[in-house]
VMD Tcl script that builds the backbone (N, CA, C; Angstrom):
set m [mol new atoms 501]
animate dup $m
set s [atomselect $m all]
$s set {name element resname resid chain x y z} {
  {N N UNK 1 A -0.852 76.859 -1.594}
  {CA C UNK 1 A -1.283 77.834 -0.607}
  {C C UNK 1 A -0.434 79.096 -0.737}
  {N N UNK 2 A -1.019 80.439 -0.554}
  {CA C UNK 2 A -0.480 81.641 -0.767}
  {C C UNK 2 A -0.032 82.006 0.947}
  {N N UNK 3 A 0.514 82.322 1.267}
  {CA C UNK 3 A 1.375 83.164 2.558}
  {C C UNK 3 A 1.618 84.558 1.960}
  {N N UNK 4 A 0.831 85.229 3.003}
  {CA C UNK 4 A 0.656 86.990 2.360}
  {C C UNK 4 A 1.414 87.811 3.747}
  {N N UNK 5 A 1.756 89.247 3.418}
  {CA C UNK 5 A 1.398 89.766 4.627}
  {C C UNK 5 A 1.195 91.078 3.797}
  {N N UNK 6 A 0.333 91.897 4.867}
  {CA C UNK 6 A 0.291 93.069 4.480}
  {C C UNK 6 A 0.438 94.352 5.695}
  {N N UNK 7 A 0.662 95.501 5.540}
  {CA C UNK 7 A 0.510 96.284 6.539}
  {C C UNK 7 A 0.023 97.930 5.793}
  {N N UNK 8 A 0.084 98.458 6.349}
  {CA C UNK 8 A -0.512 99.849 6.636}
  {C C UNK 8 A -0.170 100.868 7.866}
  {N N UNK 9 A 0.327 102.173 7.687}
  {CA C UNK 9 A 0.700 103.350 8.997}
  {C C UNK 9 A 0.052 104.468 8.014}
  {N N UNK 10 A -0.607 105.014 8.926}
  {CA C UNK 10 A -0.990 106.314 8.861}
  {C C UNK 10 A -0.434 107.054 10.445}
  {N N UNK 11 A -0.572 108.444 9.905}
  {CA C UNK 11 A -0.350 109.500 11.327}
  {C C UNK 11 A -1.402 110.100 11.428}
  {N N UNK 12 A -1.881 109.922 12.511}
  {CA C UNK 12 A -2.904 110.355 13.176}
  {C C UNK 12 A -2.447 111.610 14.129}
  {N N UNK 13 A -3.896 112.593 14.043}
  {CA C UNK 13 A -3.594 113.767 14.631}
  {C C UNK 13 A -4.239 113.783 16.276}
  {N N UNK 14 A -3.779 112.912 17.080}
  {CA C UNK 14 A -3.702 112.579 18.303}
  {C C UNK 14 A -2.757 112.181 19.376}
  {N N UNK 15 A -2.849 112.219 20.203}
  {CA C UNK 15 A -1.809 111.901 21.473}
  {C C UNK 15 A -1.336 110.499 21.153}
  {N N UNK 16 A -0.243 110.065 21.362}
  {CA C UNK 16 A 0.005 108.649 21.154}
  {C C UNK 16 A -0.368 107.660 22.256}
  {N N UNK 17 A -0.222 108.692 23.752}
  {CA C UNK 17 A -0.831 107.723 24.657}
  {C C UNK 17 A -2.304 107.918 24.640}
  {N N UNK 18 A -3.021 108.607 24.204}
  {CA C UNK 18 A -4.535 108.623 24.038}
  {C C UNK 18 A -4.891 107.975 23.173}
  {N N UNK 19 A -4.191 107.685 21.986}
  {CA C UNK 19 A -4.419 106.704 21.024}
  {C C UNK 19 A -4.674 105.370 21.329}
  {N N UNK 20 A -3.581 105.032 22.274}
  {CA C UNK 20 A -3.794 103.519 22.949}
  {C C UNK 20 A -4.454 103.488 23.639}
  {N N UNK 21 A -4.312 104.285 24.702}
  {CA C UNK 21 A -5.644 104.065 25.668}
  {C C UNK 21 A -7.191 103.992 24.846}
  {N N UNK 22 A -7.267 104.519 24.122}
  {CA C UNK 22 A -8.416 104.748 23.074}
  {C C UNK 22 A -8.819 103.211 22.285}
  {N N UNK 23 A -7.481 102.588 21.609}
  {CA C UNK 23 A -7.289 101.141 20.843}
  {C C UNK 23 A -7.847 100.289 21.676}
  {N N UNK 24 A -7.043 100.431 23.416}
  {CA C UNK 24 A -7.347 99.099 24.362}
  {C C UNK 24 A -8.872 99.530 24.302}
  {N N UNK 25 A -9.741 100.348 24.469}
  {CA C UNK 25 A -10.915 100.102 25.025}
  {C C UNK 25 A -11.778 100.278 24.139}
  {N N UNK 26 A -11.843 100.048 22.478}
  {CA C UNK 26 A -12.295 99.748 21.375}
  {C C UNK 26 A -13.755 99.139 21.769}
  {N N UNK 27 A -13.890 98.295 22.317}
  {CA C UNK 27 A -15.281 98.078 22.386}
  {C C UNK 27 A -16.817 99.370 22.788}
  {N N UNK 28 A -15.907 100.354 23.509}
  {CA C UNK 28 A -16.957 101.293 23.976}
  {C C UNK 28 A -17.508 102.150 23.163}
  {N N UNK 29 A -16.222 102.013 21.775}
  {CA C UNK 29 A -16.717 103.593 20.935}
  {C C UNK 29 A -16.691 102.762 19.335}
  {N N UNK 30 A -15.612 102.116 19.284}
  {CA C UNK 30 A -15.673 101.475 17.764}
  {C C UNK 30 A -17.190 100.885 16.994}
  {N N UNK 31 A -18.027 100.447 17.943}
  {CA C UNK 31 A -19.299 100.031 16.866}
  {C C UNK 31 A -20.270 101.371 16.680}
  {N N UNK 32 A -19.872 102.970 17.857}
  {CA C UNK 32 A -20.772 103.949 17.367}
  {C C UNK 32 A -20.030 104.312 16.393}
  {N N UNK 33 A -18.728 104.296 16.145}
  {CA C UNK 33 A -17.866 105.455 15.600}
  {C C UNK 33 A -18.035 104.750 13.798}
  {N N UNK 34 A -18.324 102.805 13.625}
  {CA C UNK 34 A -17.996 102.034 12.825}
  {C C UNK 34 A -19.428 101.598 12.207}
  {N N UNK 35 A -20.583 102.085 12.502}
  {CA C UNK 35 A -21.820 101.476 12.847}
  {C C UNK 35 A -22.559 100.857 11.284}
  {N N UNK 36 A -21.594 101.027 10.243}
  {CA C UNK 36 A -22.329 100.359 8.992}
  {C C UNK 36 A -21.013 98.870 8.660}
  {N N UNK 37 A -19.894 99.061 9.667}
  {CA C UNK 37 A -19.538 97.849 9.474}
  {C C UNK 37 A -19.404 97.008 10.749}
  {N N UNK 38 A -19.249 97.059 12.180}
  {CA C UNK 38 A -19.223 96.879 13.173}
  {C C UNK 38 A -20.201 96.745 13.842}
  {N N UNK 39 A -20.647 95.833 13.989}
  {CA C UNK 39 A -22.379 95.896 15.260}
  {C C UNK 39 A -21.936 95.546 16.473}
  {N N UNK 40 A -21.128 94.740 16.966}
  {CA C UNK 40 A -20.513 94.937 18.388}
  {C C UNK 40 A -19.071 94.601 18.636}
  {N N UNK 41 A -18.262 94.846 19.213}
  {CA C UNK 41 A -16.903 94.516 19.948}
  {C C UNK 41 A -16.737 93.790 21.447}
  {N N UNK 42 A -17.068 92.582 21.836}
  {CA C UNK 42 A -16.911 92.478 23.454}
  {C C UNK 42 A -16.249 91.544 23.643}
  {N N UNK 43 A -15.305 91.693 24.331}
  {CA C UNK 43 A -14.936 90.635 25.474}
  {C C UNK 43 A -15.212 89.742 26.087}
  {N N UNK 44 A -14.853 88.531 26.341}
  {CA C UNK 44 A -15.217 87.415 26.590}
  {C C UNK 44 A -15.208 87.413 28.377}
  {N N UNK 45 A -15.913 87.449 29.215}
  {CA C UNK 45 A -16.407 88.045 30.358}
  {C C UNK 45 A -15.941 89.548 30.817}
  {N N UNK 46 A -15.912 90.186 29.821}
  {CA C UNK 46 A -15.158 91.112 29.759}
  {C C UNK 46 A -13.897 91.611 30.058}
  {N N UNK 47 A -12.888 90.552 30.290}
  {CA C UNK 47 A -11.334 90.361 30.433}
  {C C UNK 47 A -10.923 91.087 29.291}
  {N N UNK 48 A -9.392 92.318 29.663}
  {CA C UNK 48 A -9.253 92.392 28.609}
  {C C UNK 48 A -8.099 92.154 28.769}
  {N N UNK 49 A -6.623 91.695 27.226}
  {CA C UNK 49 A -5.144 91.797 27.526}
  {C C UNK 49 A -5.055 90.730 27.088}
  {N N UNK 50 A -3.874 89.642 27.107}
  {CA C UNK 50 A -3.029 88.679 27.085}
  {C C UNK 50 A -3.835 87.317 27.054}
  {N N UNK 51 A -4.367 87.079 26.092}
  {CA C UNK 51 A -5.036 85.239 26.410}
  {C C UNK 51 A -6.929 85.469 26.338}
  {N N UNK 52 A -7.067 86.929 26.305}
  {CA C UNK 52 A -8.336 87.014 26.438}
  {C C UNK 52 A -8.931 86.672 24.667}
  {N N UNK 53 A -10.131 86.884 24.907}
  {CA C UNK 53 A -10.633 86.840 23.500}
  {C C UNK 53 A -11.437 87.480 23.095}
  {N N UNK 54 A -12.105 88.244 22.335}
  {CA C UNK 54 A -13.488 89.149 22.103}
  {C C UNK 54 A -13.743 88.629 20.607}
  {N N UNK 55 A -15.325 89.387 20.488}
  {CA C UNK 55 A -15.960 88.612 19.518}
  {C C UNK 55 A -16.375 89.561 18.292}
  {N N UNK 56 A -15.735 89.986 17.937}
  {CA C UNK 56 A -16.200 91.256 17.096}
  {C C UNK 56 A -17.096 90.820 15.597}
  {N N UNK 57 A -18.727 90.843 15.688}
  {CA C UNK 57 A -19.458 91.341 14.740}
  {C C UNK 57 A -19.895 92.199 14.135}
  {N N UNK 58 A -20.191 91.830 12.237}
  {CA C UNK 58 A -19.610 92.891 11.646}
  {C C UNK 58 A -20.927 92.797 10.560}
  {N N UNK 59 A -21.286 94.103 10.289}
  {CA C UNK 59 A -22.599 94.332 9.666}
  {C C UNK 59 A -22.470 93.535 8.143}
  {N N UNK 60 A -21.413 93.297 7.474}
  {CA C UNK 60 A -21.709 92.571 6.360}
  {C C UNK 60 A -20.933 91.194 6.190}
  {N N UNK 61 A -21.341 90.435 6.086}
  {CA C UNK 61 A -22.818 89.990 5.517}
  {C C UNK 61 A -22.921 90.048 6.655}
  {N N UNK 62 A -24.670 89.939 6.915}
  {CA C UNK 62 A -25.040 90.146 8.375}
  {C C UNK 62 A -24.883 88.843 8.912}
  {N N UNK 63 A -24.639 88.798 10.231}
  {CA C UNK 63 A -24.211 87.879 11.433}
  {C C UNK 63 A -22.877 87.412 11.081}
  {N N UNK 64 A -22.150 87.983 10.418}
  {CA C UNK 64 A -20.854 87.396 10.615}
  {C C UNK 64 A -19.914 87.763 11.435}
  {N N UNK 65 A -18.830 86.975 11.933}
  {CA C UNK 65 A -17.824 87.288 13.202}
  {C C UNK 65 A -16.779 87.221 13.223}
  {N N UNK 66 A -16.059 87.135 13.960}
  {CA C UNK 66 A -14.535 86.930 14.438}
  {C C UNK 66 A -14.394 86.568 15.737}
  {N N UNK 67 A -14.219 85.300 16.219}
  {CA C UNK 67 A -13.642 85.279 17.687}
  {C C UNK 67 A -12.131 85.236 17.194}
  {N N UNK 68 A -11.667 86.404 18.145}
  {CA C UNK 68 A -9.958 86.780 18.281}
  {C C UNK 68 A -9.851 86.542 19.580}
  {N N UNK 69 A -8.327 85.851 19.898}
  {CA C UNK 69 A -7.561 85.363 20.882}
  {C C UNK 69 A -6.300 86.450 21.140}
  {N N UNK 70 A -6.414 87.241 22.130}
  {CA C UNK 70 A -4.857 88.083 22.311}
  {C C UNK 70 A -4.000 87.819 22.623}
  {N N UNK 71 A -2.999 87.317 21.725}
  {CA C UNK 71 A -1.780 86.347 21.971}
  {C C UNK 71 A -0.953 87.273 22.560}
  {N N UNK 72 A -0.301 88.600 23.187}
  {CA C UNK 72 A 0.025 89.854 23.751}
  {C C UNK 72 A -0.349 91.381 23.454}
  {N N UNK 73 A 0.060 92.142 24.339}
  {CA C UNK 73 A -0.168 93.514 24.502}
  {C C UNK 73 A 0.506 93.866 25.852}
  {N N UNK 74 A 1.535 94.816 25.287}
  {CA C UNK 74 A 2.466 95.846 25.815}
  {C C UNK 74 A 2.111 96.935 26.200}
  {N N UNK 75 A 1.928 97.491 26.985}
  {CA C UNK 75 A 1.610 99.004 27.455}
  {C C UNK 75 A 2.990 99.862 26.876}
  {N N UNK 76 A 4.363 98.877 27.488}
  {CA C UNK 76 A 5.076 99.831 27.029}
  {C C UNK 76 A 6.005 100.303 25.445}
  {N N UNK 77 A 5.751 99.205 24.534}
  {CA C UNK 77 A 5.584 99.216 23.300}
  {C C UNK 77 A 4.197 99.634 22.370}
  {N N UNK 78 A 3.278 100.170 23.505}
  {CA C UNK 78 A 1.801 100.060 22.543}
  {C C UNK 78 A 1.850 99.048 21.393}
  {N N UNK 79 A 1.602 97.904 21.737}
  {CA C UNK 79 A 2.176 96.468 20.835}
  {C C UNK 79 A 0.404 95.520 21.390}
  {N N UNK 80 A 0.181 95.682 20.330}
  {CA C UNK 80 A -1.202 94.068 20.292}
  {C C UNK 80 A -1.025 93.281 19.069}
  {N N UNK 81 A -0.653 91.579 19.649}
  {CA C UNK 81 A -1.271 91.028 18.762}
  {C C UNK 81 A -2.403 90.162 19.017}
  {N N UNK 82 A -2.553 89.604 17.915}
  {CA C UNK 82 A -4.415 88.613 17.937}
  {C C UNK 82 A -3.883 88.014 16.835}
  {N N UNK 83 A -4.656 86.374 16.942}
  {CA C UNK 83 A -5.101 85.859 16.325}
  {C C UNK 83 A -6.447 85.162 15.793}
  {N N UNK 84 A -6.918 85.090 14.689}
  {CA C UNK 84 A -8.163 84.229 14.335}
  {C C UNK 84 A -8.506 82.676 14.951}
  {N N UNK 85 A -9.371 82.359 16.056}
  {CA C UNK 85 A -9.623 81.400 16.389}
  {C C UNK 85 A -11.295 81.110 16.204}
  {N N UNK 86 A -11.919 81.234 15.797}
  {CA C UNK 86 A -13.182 81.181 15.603}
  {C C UNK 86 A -13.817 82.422 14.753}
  {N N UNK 87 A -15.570 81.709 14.830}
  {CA C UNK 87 A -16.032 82.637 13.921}
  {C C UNK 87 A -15.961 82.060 12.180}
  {N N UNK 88 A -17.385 82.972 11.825}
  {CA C UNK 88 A -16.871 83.140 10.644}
  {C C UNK 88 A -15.964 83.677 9.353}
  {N N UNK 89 A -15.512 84.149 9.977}
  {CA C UNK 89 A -14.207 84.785 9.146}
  {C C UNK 89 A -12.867 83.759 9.437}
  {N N UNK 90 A -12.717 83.057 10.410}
  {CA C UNK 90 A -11.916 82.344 10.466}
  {C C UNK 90 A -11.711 80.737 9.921}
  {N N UNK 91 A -13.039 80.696 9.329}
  {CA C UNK 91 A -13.165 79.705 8.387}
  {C C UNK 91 A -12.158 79.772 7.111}
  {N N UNK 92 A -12.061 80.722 6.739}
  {CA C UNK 92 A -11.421 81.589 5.833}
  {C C UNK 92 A -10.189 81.161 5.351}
  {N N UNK 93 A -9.430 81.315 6.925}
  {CA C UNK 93 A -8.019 81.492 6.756}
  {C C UNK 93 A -7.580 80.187 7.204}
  {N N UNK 94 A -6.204 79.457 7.549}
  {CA C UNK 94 A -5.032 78.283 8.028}
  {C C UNK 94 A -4.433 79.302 8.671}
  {N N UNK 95 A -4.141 80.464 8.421}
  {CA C UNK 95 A -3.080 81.412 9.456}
  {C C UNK 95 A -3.381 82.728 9.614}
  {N N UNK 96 A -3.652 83.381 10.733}
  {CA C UNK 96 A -4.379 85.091 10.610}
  {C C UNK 96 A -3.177 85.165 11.906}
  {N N UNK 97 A -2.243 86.006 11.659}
  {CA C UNK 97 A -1.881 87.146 13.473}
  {C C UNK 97 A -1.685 88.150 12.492}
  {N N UNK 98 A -2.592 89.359 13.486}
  {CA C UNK 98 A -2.083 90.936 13.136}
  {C C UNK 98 A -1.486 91.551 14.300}
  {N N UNK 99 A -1.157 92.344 14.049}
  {CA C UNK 99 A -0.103 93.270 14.803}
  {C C UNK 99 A -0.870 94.771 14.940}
  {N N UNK 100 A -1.185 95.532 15.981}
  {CA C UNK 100 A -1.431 96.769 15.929}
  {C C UNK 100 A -0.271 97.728 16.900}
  {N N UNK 101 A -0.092 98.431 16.249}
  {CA C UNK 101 A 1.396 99.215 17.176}
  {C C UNK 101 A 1.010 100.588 16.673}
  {N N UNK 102 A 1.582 101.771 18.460}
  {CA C UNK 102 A 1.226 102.465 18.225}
  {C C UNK 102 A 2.846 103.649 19.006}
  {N N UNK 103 A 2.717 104.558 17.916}
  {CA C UNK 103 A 4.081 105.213 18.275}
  {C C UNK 103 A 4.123 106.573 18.047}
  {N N UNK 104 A 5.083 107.472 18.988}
  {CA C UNK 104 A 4.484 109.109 18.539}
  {C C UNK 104 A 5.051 109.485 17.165}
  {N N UNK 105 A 4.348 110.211 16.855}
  {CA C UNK 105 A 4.761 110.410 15.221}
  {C C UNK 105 A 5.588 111.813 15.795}
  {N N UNK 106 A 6.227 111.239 13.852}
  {CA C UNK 106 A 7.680 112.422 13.522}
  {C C UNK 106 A 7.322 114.404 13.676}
  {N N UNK 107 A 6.340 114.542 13.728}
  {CA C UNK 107 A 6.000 115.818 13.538}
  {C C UNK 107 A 5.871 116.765 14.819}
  {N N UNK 108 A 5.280 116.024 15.724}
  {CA C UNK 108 A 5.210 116.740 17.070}
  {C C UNK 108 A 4.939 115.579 18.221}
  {N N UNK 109 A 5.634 115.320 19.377}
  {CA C UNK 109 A 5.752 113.981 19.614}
  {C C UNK 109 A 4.759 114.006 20.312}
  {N N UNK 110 A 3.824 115.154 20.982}
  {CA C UNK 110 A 3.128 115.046 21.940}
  {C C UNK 110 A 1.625 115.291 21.028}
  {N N UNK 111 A 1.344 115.334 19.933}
  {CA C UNK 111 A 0.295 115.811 19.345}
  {C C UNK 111 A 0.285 114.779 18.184}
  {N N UNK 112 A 0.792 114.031 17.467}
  {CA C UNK 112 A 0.899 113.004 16.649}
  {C C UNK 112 A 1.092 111.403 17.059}
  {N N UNK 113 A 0.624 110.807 16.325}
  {CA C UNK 113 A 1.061 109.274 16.525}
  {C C UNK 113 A 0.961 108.406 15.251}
  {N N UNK 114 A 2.052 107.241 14.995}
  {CA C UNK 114 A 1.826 106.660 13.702}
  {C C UNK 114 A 1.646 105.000 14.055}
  {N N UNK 115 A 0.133 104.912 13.591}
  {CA C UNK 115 A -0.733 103.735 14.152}
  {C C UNK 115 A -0.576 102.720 12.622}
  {N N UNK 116 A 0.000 101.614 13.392}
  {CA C UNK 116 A 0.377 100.433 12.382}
  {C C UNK 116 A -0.220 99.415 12.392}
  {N N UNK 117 A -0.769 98.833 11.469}
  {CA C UNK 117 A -1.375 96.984 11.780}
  {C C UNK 117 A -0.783 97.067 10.351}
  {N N UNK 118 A -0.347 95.191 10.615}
  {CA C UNK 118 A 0.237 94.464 10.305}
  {C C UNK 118 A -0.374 92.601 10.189}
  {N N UNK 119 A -0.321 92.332 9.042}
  {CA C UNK 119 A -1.048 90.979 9.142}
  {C C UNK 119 A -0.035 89.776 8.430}
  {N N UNK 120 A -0.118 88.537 9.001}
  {CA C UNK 120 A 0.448 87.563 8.310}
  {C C UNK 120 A -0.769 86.594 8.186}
  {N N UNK 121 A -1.270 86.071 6.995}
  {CA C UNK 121 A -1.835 85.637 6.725}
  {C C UNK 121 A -1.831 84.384 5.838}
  {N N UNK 122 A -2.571 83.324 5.636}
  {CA C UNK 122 A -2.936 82.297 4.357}
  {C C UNK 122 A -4.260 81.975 4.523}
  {N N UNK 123 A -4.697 81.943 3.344}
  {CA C UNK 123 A -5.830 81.229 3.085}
  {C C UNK 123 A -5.840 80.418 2.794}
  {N N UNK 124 A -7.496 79.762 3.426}
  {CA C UNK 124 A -7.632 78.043 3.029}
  {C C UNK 124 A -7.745 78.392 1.563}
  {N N UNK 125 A -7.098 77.232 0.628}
  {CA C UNK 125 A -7.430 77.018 -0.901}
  {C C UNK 125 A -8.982 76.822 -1.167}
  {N N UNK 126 A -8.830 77.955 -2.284}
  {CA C UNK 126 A -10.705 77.352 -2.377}
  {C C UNK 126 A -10.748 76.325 -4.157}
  {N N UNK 127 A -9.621 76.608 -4.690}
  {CA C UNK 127 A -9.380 75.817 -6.492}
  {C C UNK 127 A -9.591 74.406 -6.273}
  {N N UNK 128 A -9.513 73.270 -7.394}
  {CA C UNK 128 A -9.447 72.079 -7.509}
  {C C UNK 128 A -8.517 71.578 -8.132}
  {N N UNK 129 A -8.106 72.638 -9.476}
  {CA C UNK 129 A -7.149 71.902 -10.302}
  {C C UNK 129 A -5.612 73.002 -9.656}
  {N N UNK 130 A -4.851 72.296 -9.826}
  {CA C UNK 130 A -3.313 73.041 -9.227}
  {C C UNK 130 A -3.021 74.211 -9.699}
  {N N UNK 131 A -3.609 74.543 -11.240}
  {CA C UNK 131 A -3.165 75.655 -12.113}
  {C C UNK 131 A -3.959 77.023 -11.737}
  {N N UNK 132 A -5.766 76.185 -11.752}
  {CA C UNK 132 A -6.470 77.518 -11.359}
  {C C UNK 132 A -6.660 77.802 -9.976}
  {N N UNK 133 A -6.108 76.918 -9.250}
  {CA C UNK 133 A -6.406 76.690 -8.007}
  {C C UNK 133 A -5.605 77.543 -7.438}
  {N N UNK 134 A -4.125 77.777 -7.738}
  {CA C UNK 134 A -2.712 78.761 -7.911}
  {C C UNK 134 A -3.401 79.931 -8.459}
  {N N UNK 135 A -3.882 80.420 -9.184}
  {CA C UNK 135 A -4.846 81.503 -9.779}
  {C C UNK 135 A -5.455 82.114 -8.763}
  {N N UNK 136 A -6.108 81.216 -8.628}
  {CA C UNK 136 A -7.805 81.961 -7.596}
  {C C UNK 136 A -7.255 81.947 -6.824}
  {N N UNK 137 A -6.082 81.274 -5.904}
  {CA C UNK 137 A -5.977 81.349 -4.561}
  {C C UNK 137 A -5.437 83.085 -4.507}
  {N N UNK 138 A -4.185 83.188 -4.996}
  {CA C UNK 138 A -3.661 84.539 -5.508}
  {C C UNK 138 A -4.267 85.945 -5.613}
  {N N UNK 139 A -5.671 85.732 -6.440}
  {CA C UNK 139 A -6.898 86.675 -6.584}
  {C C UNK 139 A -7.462 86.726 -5.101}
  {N N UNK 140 A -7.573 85.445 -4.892}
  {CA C UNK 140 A -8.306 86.166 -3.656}
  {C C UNK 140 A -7.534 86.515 -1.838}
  {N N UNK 141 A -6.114 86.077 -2.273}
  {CA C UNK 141 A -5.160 86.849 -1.612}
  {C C UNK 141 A -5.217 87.989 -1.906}
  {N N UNK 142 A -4.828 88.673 -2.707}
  {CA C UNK 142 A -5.054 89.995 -3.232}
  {C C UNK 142 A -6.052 90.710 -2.740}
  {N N UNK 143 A -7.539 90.062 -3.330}
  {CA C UNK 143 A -8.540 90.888 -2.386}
  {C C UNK 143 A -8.690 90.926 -1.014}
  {N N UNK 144 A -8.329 89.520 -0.663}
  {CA C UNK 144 A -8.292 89.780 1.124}
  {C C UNK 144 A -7.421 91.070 1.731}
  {N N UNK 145 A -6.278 91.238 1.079}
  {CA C UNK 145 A -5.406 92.083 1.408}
  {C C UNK 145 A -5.613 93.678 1.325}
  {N N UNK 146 A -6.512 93.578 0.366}
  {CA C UNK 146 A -7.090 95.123 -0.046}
  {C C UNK 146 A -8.158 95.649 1.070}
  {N N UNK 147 A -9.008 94.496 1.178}
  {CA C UNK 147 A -9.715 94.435 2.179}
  {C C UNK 147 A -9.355 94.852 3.451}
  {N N UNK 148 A -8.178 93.740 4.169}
  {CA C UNK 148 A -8.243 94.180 4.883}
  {C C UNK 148 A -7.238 95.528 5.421}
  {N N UNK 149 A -6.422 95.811 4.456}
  {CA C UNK 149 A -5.727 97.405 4.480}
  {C C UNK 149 A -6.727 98.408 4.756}
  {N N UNK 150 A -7.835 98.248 3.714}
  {CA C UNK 150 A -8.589 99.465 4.128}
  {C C UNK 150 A -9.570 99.364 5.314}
  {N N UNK 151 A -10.052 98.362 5.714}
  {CA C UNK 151 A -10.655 98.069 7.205}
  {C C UNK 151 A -9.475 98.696 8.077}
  {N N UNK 152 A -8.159 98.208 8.437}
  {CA C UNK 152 A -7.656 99.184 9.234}
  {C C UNK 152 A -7.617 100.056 9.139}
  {N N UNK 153 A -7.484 100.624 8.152}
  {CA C UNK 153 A -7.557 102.285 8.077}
  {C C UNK 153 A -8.475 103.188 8.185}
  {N N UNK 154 A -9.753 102.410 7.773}
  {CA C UNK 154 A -11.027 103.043 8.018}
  {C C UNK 154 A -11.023 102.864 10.404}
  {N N UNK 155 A -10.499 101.979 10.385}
  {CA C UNK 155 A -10.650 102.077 12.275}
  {C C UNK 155 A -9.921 102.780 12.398}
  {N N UNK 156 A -8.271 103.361 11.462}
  {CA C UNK 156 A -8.214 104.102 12.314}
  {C C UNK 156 A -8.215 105.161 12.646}
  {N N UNK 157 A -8.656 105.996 11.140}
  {CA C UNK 157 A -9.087 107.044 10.986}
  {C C UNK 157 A -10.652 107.377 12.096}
  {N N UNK 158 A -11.628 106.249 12.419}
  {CA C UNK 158 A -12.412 106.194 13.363}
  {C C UNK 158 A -12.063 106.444 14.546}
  {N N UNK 159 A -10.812 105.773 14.929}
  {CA C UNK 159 A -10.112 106.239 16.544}
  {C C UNK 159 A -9.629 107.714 16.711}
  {N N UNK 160 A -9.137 108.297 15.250}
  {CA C UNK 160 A -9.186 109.596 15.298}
  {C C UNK 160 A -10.080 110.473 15.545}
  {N N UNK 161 A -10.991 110.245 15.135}
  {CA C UNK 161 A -12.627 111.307 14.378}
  {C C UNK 161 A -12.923 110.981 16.230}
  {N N UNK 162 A -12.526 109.778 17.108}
  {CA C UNK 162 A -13.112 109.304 17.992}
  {C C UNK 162 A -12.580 110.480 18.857}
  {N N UNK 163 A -11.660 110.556 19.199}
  {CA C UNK 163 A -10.541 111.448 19.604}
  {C C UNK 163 A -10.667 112.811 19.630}
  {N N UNK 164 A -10.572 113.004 18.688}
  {CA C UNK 164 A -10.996 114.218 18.297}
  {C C UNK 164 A -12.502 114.781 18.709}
  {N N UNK 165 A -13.279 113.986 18.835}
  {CA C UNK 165 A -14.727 114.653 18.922}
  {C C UNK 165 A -15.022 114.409 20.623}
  {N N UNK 166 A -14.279 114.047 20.939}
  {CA C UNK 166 A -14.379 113.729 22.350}
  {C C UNK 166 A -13.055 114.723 23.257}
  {N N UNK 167 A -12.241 115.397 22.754}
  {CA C UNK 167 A -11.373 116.156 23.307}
  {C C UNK 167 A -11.916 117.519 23.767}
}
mol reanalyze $m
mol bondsrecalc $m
mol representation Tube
mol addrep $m
């Protein structure tokens, strides 16, 4: 079994507390802002925070999902994590928590912010024999990881464009 992690920060040209406020309420704007990979974001009776869960489906392949569990979130760290508990994507993995953190960036503290996710991950083995099995698992660590770097970044360049077009 491979144990990965990966992360990603960009600076975004937004408020840092508008940023979060913007992250927590992801379901209202992320599937217009995301709409060729995202078909919905909701909440599980619509609770949101600490223990809740939402179900985020995602245009490819079609009907596939994610039920995520919010293992915390800080207002005053702008700090979320989640983990993979259901769904199809969670077939996937033995271990998913990401991390999203959000902080004012170096340039202007009131006009910048540098938005981080962070993942620890393993995948279930998909090989048979130990050698290629060590192979493929690796490859497709790799691609998971590419994957999912640029999925965050594509949201969060979306929370920007979101931001921005709404200011």
């Amino acid at each position: 079994m491979v144990v990965a992690n990966v992360k990603v920060e960009i600076i975004l040209n937004v408020n840092c507390d508008r940023a979060w406020e913007a992250f927590k309420d992801s379901s209202s704007w992320l599937p217009r802002m995301m709409p060729n990979v995202i078909q919905s974001y909701e909440y599980d009776g619509g609770r949101r925070g600490a223990g809740s869960l939402r179900r985020v489906t995602y245009d490819f392949p079609a009907g596939s999902f994610s039920l995520q569990k919010i293992l915390a979130e800080d207002n005053n760290s702008m700090t979320s994590t989640y983990t993979l508990v259901g769904g199809s994507l969670a077939s996937k993995y033995t271990h998913y928590v990401a991390t999203v953190r959000f902080r004012p960036g170096p340039a202007d503290r009131s006009s910048t912010t540098v938005a981080s996710w962070s993942l620890d991950y393993e995948l279930r083995p998909t090989g048979t024999s130990s050698s290629s099995s060590s192979r493929d698992d690796r490859d497709s660590t790799d691609n998971a990881a590419s994957r999912s770097q640029q999925s965050a970044l594509d949201a969060f360049k979306a929370l920007e464009q979101y931001l921005l077009s709404s200011s």
